[in-house]
C-alpha positions as CSV (number, residue, x, y, z in Angstrom):
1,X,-157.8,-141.1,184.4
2,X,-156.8,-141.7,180.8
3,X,-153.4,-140.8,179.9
4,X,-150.2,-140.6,176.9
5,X,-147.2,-141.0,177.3
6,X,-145.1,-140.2,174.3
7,X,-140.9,-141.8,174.5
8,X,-138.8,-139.6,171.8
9,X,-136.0,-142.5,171.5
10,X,-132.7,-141.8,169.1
11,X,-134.4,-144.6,166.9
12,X,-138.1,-145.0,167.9
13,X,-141.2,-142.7,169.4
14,X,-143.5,-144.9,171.3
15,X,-146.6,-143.5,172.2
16,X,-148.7,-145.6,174.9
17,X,-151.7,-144.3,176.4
18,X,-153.3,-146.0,179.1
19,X,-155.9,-146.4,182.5
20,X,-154.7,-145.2,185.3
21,X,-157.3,-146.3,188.6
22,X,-157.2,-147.4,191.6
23,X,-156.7,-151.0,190.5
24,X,-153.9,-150.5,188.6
25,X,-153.0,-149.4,184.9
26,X,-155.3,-151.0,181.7
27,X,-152.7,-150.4,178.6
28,X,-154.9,-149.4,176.3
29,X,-153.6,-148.5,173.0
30,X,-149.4,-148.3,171.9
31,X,-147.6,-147.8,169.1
32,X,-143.7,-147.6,168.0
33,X,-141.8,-145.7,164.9
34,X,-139.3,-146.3,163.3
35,X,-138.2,-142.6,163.7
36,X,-134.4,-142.9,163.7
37,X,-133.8,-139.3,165.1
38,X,-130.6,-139.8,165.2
39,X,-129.8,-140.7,161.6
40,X,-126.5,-140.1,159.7
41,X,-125.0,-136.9,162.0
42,X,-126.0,-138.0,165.7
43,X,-122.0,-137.6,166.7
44,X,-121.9,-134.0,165.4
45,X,-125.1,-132.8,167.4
46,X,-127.3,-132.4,164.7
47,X,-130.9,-133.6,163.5
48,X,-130.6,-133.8,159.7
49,X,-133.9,-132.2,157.8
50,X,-135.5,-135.8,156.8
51,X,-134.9,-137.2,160.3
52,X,-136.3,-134.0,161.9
53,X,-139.4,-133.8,159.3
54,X,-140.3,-137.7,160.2
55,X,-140.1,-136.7,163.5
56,X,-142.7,-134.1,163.5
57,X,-144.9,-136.3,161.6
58,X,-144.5,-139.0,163.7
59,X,-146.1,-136.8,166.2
60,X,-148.4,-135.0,164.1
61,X,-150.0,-138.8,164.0
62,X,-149.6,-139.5,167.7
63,X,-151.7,-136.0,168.8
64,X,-154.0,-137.5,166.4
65,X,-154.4,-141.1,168.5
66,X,-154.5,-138.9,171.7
67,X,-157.6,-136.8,170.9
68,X,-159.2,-139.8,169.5
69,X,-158.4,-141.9,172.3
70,X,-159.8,-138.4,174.7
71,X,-156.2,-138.7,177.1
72,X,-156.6,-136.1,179.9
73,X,-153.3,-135.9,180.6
74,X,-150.3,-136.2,178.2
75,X,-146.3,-136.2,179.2
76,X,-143.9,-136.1,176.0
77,X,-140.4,-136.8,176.6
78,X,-137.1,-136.8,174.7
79,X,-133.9,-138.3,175.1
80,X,-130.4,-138.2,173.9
81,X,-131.0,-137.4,170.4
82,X,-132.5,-133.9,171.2
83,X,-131.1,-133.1,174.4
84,X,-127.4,-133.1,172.9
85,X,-128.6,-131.4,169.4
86,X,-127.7,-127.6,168.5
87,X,-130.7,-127.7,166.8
88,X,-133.1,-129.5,169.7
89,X,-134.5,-126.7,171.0
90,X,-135.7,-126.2,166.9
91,X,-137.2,-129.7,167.1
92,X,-139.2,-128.8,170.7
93,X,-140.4,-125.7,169.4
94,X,-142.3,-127.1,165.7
95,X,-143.4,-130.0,168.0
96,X,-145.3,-127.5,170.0
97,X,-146.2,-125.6,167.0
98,X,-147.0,-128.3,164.1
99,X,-148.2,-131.3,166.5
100,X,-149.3,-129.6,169.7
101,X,-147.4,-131.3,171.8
102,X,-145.1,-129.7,174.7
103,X,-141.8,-131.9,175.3
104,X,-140.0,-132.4,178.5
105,X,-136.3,-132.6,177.8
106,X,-134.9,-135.3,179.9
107,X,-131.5,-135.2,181.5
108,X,-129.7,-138.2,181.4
109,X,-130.0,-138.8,185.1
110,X,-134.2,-137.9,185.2
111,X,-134.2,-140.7,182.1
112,X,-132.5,-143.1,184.1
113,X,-135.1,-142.4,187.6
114,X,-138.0,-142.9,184.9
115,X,-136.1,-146.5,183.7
116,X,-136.1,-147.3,187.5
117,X,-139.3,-147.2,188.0
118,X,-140.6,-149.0,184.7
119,X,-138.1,-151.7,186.1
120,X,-139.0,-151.7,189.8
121,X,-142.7,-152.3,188.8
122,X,-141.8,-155.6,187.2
123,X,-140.9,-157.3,190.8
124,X,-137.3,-158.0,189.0
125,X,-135.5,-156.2,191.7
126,X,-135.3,-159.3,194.6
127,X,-131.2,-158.8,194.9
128,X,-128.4,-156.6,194.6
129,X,-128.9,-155.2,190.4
130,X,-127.6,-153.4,188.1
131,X,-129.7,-152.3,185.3
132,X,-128.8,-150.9,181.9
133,X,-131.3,-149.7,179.3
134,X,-129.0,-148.8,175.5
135,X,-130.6,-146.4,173.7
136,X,-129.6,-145.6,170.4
137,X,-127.6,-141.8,171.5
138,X,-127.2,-143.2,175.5
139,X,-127.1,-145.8,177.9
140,X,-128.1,-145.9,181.3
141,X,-127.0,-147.8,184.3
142,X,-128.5,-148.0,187.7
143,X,-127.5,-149.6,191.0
144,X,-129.8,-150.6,193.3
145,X,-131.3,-153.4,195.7
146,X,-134.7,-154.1,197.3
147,X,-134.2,-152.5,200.4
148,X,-132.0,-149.3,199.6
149,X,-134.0,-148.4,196.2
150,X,-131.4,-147.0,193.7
151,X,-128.0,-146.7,194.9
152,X,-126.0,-145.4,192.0
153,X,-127.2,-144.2,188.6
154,X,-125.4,-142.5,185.5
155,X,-125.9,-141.9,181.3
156,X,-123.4,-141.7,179.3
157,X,-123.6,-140.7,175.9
158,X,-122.7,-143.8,174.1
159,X,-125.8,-145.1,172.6
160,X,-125.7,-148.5,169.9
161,X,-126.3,-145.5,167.1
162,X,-123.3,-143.1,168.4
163,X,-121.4,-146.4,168.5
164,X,-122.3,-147.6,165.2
165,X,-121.7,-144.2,163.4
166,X,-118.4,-143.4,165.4
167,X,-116.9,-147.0,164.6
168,X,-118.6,-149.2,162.7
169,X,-117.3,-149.4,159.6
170,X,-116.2,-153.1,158.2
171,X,-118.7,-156.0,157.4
172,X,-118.3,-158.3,159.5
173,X,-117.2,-155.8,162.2
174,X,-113.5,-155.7,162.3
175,X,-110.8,-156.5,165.2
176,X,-109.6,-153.1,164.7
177,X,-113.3,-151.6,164.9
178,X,-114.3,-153.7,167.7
179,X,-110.8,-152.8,169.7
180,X,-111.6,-149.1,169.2
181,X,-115.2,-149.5,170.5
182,X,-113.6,-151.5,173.4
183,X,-111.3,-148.4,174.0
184,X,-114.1,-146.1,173.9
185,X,-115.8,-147.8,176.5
186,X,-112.6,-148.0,178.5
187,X,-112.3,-144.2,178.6
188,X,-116.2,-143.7,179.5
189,X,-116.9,-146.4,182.1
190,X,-114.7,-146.0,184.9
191,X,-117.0,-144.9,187.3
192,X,-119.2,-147.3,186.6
193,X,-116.9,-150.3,187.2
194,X,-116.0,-148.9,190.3
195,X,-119.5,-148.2,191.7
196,X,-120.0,-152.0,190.8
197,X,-117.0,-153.4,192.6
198,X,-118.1,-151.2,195.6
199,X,-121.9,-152.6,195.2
200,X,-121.2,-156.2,194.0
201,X,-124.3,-156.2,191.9
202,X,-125.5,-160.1,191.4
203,X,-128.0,-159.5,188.3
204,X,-128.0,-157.4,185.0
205,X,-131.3,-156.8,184.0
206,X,-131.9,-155.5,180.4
207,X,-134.6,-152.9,179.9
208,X,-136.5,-153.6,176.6
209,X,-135.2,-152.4,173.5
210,X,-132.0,-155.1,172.4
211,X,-132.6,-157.1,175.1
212,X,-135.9,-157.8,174.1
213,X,-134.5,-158.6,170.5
214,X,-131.9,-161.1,172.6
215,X,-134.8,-163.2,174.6
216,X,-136.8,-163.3,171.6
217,X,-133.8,-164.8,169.6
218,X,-133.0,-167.1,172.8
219,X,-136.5,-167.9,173.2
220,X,-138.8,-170.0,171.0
221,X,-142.7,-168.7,170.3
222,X,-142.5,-166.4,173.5
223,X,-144.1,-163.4,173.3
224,X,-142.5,-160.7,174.4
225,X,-145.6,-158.4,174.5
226,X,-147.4,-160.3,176.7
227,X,-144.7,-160.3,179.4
228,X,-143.6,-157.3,181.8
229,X,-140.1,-159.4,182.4
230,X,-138.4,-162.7,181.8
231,X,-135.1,-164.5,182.7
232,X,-132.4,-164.7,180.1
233,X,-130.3,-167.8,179.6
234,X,-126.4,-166.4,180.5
235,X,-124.8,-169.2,178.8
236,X,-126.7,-169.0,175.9
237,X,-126.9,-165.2,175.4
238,X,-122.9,-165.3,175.6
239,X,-123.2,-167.9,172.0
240,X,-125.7,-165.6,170.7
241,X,-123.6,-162.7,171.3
242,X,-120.5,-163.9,170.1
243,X,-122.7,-165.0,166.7
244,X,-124.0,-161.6,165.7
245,X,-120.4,-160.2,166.5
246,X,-118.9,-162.2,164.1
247,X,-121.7,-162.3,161.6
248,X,-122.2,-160.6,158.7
249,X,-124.9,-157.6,157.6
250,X,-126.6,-160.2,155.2
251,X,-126.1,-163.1,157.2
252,X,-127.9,-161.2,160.6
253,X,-131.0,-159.9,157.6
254,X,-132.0,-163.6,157.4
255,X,-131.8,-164.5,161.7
256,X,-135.4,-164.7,162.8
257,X,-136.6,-162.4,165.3
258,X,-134.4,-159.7,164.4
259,X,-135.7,-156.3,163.4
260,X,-134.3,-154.8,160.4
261,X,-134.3,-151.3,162.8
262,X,-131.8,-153.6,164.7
263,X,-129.9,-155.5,162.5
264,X,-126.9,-153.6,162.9
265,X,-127.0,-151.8,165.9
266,X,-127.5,-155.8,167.6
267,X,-124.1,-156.1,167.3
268,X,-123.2,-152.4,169.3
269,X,-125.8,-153.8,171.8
270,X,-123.7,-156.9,172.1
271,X,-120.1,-155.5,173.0
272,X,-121.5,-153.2,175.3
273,X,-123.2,-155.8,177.0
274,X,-120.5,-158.3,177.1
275,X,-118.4,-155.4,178.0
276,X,-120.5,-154.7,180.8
277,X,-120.9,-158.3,182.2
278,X,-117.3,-158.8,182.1
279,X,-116.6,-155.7,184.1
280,X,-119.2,-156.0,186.8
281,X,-118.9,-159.6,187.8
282,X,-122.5,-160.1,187.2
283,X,-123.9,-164.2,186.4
284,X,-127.5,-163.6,186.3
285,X,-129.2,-161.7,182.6
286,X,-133.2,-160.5,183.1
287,X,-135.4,-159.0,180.5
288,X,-137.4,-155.7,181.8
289,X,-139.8,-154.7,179.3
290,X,-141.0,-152.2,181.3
291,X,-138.8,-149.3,180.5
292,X,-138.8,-145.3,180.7
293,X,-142.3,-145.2,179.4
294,X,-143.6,-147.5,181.9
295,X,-141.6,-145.9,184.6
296,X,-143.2,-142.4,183.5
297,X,-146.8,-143.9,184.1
298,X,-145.8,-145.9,187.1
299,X,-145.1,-142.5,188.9
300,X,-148.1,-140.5,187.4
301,X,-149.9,-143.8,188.8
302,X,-148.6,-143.3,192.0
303,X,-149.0,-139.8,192.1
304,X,-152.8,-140.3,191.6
305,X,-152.7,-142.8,194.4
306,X,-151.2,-140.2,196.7
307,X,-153.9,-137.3,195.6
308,X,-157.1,-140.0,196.4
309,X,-155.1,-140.7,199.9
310,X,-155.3,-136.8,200.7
């Protein structure tokens, strides 16, 4: 069975369509965009016109790919930056109308089961984890351990593009910027650091997105797209972190391996990491990139697995 997958991110669509059999699944064709839904009002629950026009065209072009590439079966999701929108329901309805395509509004804890999955196919999860994917309007933690599956999970609204739009506003980022990010993150997170004292997780593994910016910084000619997960130095992410802090706009432009999507929302990615590894006791960073998307055909994979068995 061919099938789409289509990932409506705050910042990018991803569209991946792939070979689901009884070997396994043949990626077969994916792209990414550039959307950035959440452009310029995300913190007042609105898609501005230009972001929601790109947004249809985006897909427009994606429905395109699908019928060439004959998918059976296609399953469009969005995230934070429509979910929270007044106007989202708008956005779902010219999808449907403009681009063909029906979209499954995610909750945040439906997202963060998908993010599981994509993770849990990688073989990362050996011991005790706690895994975080930052989107650009949420992030999403989950606890869990090989035995037990997922013990905890949550999504808070405070995505790198929130973040960046709430509080971001000196070049190089200020003390008094980064201290009201810090307190922001104080107010949101408690349950969190209390599910990780009670679960002791020993890992933090990254899913895609910044973290795959971080091991490709960290990392010398790897490729990223070749690999489903990789280990990620904890002493040298810390330097690296600390260095796009403290850097400037122009001075993270000319850093290799750095989008320009993420040049500024690296540093937002940063403190909440740090903030994150720092509250949780965790001495152990892995790379996922298996995320929602992959979690999303993982479980139509499996599905199609239990039907053959019947």
């Amino acid at each position: 069975m061919k099938a789409a997958v289509i990932d409506m991110g705050t910042n990018t669509f991803h569209l991946v369509i792939a070979e689901l059999s009884i070997a396994g699944i043949e990626i077969i064709y994916k792209i990414n965009l550039p959307v950035q839904l959440g452009q310029g009002r995300i913190n007042d629950n609105i898609i501005v016109p230009e972001a929601f026009e790109r947004g249809i065209k985006a897909l427009e072009g994606f429905k395109e790919e699908i019928n060439k590439q004959q998918a059976e079966v296609v399953f469009a999701t969005a995230t934070s930056a429509v979910r929270s929108a007044d106007n989202g329901k708008d956005f779902v309805d010219a999808a449907r109308d403009r681009a063909g395509i029906d979209i499954r509004v995610l909750t945040g804890e439906e997202e963060a089961a998908f993010i599981y999955n994509g993770v849990k196919a990688t073989g990362l999860i050996n011991e005790r984890s706690l895994i975080m994917d930052i989107g650009g309007g949420s992030t999403e933690f989950i606890l869990c351990d090989p035995a037990a599956g997922q013990l905890w999970k949550r999504s808070y609204n405070i995505g790198a593009a929130r973040l960046m739009q709430a509080y971001f506003h000196s070049d190089p980022i200020s003390s008094k910027d980064l201290n009201k990010i810090k307190g922001r993150l104080d107010e949101e997170l408690p349950e969190l650091i209390a599910a990780c004292c009670e679960y002791q997780p020993k890992q933090l593994i990254g899913s895609a997105g910044a973290f795959e910016t971080f091991a490709g910084m960290l990392s010398d000619g790897i490729d990223i797209k070749a690999l489903s997960s990789a280990e990620i130095d904890f002493n040298a992410f810390h330097e690296l972190s600390q260095q796009l802090i403290n850097s400037s706009h122009a001075e993270r432009e000319s850093m290799p391996d750095l989008l320009p999507l993420r040049v500024d929302m690296i540093v937002l990615a940063s403190i909440l990491t740090n903030y994150v590894i720092a509250h949780s006791g965790v001495r152990k960073l892995s790379l996922s990139t298996y995320d929602l998307k992959m979690g999303i055909l993982y479980q139509m994979w499996e599905d199609q697995k239990f039907k053959r068995a019947e």
